[in-house]
C-alpha positions in Angstrom: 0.0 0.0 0.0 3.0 2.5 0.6 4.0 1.9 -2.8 0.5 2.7 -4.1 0.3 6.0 -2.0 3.8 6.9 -3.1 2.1 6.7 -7.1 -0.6 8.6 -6.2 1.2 11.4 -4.2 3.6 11.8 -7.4 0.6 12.1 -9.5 -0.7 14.7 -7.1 2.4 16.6 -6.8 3.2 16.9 -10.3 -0.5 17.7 -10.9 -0.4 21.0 -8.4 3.2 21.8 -9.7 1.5 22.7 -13.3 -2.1 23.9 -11.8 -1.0 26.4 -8.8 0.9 28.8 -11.3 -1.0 28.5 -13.9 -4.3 29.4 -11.7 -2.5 32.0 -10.5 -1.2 33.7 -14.0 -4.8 32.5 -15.5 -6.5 34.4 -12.4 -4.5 37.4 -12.5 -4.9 37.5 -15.9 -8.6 37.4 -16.2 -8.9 40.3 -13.5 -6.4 42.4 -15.5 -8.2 42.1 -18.9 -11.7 41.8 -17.1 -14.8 41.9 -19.3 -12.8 41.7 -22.4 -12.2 38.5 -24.9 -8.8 37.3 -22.2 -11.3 36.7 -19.2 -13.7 35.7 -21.2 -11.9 33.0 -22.8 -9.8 32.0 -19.8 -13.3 31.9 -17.8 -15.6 30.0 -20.3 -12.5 27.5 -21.0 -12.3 26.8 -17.2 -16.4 26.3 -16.8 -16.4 24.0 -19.2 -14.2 22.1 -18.3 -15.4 22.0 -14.8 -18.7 20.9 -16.2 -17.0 17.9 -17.9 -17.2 14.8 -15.9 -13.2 13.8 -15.3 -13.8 10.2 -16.7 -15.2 12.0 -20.1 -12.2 14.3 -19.8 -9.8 11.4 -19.6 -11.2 9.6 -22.2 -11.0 12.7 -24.7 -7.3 12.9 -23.8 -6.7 9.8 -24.2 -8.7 9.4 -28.0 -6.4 12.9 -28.6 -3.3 12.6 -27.4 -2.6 8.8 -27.0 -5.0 7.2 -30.6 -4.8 10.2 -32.8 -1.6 11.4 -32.3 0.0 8.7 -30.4 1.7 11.8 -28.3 1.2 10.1 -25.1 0.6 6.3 -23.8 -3.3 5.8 -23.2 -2.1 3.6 -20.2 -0.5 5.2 -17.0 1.9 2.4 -15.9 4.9 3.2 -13.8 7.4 0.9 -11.7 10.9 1.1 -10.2 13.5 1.6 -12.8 11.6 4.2 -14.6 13.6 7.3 -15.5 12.1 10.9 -14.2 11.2 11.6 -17.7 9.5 8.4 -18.5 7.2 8.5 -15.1 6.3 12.5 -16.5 5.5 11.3 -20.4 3.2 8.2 -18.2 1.7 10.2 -16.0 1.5 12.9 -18.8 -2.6 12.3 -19.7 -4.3 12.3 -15.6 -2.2 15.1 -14.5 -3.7 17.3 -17.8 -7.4 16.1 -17.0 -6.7 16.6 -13.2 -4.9 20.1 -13.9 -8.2 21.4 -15.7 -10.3 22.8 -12.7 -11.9 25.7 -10.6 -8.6 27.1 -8.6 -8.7 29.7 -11.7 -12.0 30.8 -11.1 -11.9 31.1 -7.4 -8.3 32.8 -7.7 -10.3 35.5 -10.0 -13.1 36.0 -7.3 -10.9 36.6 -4.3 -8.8 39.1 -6.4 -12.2 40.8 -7.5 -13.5 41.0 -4.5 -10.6 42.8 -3.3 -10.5 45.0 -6.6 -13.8 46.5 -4.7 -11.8 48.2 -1.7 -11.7 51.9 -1.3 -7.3 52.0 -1.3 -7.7 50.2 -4.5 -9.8 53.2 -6.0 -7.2 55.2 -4.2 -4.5 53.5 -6.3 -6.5 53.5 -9.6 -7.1 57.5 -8.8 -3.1 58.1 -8.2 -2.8 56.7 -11.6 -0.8 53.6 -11.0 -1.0 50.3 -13.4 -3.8 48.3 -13.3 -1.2 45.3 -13.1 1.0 47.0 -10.5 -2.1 47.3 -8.4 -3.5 44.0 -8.6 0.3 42.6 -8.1 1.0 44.6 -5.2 -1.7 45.6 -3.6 -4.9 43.4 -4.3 -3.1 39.8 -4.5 -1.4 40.1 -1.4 -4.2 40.9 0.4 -6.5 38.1 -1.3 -3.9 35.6 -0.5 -5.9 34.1 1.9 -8.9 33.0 0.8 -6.4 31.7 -2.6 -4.5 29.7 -0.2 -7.7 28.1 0.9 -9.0 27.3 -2.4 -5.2 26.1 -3.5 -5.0 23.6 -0.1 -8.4 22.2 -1.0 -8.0 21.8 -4.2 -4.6 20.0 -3.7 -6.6 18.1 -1.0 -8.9 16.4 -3.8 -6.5 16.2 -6.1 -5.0 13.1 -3.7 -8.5 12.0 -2.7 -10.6 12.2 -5.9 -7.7 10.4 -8.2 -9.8 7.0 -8.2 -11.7 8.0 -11.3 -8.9 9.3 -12.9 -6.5 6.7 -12.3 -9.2 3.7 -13.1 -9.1 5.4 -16.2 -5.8 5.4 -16.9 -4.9 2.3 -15.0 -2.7 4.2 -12.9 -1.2 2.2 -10.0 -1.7 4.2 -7.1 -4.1 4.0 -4.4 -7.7 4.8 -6.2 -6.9 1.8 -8.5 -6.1 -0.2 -5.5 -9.0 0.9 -3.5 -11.1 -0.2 -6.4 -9.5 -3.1 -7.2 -9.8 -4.4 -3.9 -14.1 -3.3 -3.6 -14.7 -5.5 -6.4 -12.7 -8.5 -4.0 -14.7 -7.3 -1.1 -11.9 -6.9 0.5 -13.2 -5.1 3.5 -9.6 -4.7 5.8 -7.9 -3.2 2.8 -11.0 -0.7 1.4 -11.1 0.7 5.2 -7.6 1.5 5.1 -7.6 3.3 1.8 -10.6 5.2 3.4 -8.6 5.7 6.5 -5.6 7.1 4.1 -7.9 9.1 2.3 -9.7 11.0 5.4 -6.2 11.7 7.0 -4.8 13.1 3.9 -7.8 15.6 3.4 -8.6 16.2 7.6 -4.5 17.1 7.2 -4.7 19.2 4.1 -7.6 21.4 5.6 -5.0 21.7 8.4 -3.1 23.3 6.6 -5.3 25.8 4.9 -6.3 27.1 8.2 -3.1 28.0 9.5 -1.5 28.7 6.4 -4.4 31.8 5.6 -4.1 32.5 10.0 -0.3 33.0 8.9 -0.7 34.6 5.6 -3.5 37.4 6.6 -3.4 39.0 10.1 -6.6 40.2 10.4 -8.0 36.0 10.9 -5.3 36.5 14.2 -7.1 39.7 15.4 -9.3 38.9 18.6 -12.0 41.1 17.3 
């Protein structure tokens, strides 16, 4: 089972290593060009793809990028002697589908709502850059709600793998855990639960005393 978790944690990592940058660049880049063809690309891009099922997602990937043009293997298999490079091109197709979801949109709300404050108008009347004020003045004082959303997000991306990695018939611990319900094998399903709960109970942890650390007014008795 270790060996399983350590697949799907890789798969996980790699997956928030491509999707927390490009949330935040997508985010920031929406609120700069807001109302104009940018955000509105960037945003109906993201719905939609947020209103895809992951298992249709997976499957268009795989009919693009692994039949048509044979980019990419349409099976996810990984094992000890793999190089770095050839665990990335196997694990190239589920961290894509798993890359493609809300932390965009949610990264564009907090820096909105922010975009509302009266020093912001203060800013915009001084004359400063749109950019410079959403870089230096309304993201680090949205950081905290962004931190949240990034911490959950990264939260499911280790717990809701299983459909993704049946897909793929990645070895990791969603494979496993269904693997071993069609066994009824009860011992090993409540341990995959077990994993699962800690890893998200841990993960919302984090959020909260990451955005406690990142924003002082959550430490403010008042």
């Amino acid at each position: 089972m270790s060996h399983r978790l350590g697949n799907t944690l890789f798969l996980a990592g790699t997956t928030a290593i491509i999707a927390v940058p490009l949330a935040l660049i997508l985010g920031l880049v929406s609120v700069r060009y807001q109302g104009r063809w940018p955000d509105k690309v960037i945003s109906g891009v993201t719905l939609a793809t947020v209103s895809v099922p992951e298992f249709m997602l997976g499957y268009i990937a795989m009919f693009l990028f692994a039949v048509q043009f044979r980019v990419f293997p349409s099976v996810s298999t990984i094992y000890d002697g793999m190089s770095l490079g050839e665990q990335l091109q196997a694990i190239a197709l589920p961290a894509l589908v798993m890359v493609l979801g809300h932390m965009m949109r949610m990264t564009r709300a907090a820096i909105l709502n922010v975009m509302q404050s009266a020093y912001i108008e203060m800013a915009e009347l001084k004359g400063l850059r749109r950019f410079t004020i959403i870089s230096r003045d309304a993201l680090p004082n949205a950081i905290a709600p962004i931190i949240n959303v990034v911490m959950l997000n990264l939260a499911y991306l280790v717990v809701g793998v299983v459909v993704v990695e049946v897909v793929f018939v990645y070895p990791g611990m969603g494979q496993y855990l269904v693997d071993h319900v069609s066994k009824r094998d009860v011992p090993v399903v409540q341990a995959c639960g077990l994993v699962f709960a800690a890893v998200y109970i841990g993960m919302n942890m984090t959020a909260d005393i990451v955005a406690l650390l990142a924003n002082p007014r959550l430490r403010h008795p008042k």
